[in-house]
ROVEX-465068 format. One record per residue (C-alpha): residue in three letters; x, y, z. Coordinates in steps of 0.5 Angstrom, whole numbers. Layout:
! residues N
{zaba->ALA, x->X, y->Y, z->Z}
...
//
This chain:
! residues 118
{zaba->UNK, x->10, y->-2, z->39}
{zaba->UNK, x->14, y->5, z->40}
{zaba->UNK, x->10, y->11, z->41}
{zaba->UNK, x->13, y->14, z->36}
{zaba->UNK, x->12, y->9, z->30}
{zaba->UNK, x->4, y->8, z->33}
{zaba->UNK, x->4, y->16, z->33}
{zaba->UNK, x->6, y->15, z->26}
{zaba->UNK, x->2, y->9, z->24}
{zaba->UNK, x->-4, y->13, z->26}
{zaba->UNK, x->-4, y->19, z->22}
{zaba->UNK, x->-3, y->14, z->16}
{zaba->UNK, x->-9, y->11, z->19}
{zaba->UNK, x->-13, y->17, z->19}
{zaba->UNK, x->-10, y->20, z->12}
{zaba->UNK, x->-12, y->12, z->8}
{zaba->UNK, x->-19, y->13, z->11}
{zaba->UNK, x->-19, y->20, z->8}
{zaba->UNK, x->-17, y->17, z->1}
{zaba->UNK, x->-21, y->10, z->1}
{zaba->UNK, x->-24, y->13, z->-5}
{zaba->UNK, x->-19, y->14, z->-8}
{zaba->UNK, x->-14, y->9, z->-7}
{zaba->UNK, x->-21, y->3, z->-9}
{zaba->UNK, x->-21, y->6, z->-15}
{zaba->UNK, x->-14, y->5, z->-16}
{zaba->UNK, x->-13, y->-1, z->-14}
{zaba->UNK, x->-20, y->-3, z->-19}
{zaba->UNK, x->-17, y->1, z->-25}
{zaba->UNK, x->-10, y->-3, z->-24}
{zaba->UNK, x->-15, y->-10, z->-23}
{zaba->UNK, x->-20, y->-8, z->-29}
{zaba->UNK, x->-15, y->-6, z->-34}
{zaba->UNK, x->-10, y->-12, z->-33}
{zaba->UNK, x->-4, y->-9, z->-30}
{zaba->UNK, x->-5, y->-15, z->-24}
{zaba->UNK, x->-10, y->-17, z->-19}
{zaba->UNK, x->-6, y->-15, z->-14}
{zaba->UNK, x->-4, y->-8, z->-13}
{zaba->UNK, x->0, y->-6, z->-7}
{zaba->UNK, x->0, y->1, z->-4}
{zaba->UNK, x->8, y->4, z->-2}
{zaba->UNK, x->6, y->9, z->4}
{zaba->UNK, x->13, y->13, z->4}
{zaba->UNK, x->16, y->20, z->7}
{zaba->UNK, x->22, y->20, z->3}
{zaba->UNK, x->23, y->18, z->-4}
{zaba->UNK, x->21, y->12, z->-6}
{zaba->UNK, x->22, y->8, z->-13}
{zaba->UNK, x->18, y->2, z->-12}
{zaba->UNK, x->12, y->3, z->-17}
{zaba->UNK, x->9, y->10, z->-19}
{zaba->UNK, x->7, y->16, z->-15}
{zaba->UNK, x->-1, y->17, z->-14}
{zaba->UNK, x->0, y->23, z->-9}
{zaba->UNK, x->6, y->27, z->-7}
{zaba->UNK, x->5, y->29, z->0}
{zaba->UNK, x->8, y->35, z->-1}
{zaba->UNK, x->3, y->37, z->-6}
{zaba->UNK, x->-3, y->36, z->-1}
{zaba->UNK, x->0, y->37, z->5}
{zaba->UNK, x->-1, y->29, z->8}
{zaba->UNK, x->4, y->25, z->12}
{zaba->UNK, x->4, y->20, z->7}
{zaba->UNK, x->7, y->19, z->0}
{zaba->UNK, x->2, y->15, z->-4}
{zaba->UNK, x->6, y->9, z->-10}
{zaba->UNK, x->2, y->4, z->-14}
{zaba->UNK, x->5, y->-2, z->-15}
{zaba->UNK, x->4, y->-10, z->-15}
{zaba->UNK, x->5, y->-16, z->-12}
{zaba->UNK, x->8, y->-19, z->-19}
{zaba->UNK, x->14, y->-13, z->-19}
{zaba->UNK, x->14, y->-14, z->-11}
{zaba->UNK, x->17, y->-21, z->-13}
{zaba->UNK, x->21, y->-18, z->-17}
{zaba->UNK, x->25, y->-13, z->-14}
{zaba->UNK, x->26, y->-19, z->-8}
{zaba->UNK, x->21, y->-15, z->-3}
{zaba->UNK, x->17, y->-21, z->-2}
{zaba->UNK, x->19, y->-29, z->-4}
{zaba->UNK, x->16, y->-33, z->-9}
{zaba->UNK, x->16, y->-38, z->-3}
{zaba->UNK, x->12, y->-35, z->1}
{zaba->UNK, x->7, y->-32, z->-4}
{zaba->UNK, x->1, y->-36, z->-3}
{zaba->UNK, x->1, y->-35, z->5}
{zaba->UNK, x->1, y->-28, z->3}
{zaba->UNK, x->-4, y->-28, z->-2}
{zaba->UNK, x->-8, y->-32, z->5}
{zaba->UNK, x->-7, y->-26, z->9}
{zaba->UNK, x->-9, y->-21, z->5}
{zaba->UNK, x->-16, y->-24, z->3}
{zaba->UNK, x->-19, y->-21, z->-3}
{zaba->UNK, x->-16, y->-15, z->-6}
{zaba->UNK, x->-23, y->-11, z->-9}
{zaba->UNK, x->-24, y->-11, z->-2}
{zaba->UNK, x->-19, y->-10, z->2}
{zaba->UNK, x->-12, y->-6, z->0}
{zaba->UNK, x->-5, y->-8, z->1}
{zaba->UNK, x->-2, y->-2, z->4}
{zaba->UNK, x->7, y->-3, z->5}
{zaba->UNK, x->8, y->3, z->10}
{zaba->UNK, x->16, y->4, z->10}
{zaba->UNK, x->17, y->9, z->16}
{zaba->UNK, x->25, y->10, z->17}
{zaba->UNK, x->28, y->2, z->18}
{zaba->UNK, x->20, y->1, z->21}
{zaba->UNK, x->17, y->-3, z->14}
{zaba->UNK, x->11, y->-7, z->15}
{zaba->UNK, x->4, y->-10, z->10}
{zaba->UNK, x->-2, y->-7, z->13}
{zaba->UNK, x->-9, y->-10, z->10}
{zaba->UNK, x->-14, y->-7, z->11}
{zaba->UNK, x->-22, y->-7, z->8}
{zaba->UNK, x->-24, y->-2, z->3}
{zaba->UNK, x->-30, y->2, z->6}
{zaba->UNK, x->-37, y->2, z->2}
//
């Protein structure tokens, strides 16, 4: 990997372990109040249109930007296929206990999965 994208990726790790509790209990309210079993968080540095902003890092002073979305609106926008949602649904495991993460770093993009801590 590049050592500038393992540079970023680290503080994002560091600034989603900061937010576990906060973004857990996103994720349980979308779930609970029937939005989607599947809530998906979009990790961005410029201006994002998928889903609704949760934390603007300018405000708190992270690397990050923070949008809550789902799988269903991930399908619709073309962002991942219908086709090849039950693997996807495979590799992320079980979303009250581990998050999905969409990290968008410049023309690097990837899915992270990673365990709520308790």
């Amino acid at each position: 990997m590049n050592p500038e994208v393992e540079k970023n990726l680290k503080a994002l790790e560091a600034q989603i372990n900061e937010l576990n509790d906060l973004i857990r209990e996103v994720s349980d309210d979308v779930r609970k109040a029937g939005f989607s079993q599947y809530p998906i968080f979009v990790a961005h540095q410029e201006v994002s249109s998928v889903g609704d902003c949760i934390l603007d890092r300018t405000e708190f002073d992270f690397p990050y930007s923070l949008n809550a979305t789902t799988l269903e609106r991930f399908i619709e926008l073309g962002l991942l296929s219908e086709d090849r949602k039950v693997a996807f649904l495979q590799t992320w495991g079980d979303p009250a206990q581990q998050l999905c993460l969409f990290w968008v770093n410049g023309e690097f993009t990837r899915f992270i999965f990673k365990p709520f801590r308790s």
